[in-house]
C-alpha positions as CSV (number, residue, x, y, z in Angstrom):
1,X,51.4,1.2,33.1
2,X,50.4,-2.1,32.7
3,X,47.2,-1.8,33.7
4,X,47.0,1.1,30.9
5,X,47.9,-1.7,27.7
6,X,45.4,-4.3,29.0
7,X,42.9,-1.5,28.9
8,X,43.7,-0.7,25.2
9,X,44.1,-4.3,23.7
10,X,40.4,-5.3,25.3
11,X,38.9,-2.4,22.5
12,X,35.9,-3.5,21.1
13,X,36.5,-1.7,17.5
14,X,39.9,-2.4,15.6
15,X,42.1,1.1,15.8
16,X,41.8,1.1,11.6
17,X,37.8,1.0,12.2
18,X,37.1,3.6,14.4
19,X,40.5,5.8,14.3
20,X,41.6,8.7,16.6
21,X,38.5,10.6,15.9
22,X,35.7,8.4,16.1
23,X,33.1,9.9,18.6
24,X,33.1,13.0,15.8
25,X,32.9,10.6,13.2
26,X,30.0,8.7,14.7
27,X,27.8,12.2,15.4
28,X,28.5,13.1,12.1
29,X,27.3,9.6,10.8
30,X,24.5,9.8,13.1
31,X,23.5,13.2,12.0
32,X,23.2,12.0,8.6
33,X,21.3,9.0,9.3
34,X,18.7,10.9,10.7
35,X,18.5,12.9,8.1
36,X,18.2,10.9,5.5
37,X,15.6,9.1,8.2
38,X,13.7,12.3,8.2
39,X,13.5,13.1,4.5
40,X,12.6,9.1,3.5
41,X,9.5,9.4,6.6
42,X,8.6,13.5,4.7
43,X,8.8,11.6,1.4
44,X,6.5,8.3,2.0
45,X,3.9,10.9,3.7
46,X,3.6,13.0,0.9
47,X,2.8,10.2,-1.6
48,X,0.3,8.8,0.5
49,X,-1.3,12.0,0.7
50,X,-1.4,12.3,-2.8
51,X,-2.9,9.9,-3.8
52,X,-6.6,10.0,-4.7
53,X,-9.3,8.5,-2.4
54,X,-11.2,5.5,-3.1
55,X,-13.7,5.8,-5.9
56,X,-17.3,6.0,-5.1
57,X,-19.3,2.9,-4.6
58,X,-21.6,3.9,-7.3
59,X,-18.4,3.4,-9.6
60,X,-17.2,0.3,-8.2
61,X,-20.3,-1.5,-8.6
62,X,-21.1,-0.5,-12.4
63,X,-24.4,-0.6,-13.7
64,X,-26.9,-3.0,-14.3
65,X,-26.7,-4.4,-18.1
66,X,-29.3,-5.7,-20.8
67,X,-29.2,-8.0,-23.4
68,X,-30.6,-6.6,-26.2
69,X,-32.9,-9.8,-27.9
70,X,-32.3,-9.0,-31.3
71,X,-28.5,-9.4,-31.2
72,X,-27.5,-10.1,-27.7
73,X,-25.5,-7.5,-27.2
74,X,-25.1,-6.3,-23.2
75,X,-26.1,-2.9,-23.1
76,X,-25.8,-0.5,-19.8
77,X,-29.6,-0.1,-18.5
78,X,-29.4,3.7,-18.6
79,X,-28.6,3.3,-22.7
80,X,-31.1,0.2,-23.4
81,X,-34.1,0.5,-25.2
82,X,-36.5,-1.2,-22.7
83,X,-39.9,-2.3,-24.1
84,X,-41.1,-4.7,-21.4
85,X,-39.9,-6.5,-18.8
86,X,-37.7,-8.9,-20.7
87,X,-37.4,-7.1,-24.2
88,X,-34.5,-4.5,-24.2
89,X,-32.9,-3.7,-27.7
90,X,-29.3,-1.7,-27.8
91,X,-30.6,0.6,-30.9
92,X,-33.8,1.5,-32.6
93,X,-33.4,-0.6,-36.1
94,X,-33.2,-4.0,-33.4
95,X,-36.0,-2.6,-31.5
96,X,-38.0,-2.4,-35.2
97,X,-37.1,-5.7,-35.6
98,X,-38.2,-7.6,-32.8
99,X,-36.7,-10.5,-31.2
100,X,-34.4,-12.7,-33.1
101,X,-35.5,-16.5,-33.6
102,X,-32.4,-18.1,-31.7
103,X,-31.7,-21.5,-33.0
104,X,-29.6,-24.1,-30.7
């Protein structure tokens, strides 16, 4: 008998934590936490999937711009009006024009 109360005060849970049906209570809590475990790991997946690829390096790197020398206005290449090597205008009436006397 004796030997049978020092065995239940040297418990390593107080008797209000784990309670006369613990080892159900802890599967139970365990079957839970997996769960939830589960569902978190399915959800994180299916946003990475989802989400779009990196954009194309053609994208990412733009296009090469102008100054028109009328106005100075930066113009994509593709758009410019290009009438030498160093003359690009954004529109036609600059182009007519010519280049702009800049004073500094």
């Amino acid at each position: 008998m004796a030997s049978r109360s020092l065995a239940g005060s040297a418990k390593a849970f107080p008797e209000w934590l784990v309670g006369p049906g613990a080892s159900v209570y802890y599967a139970v809590l365990m079957k839970w936490l997996i769960l939830f475990l589960v569902i978190w790991v399915a959800w994180r997946l299916f946003r990475v999937l989802r989400q779009p690829g990196p954009p194309s390096a053609r994208s990412q790197r733009g296009e090469p711009m102008r100054a028109c020398a009328h106005c100075g206005l930066n113009v994509p290449e593709s758009e410019a009006l290009i009438e030498s090597a160093t003359l690009s205008y954004c529109c036609e009436a600059h182009r007519r024009l010519g280049p702009a006397a800049r004073a500094r």
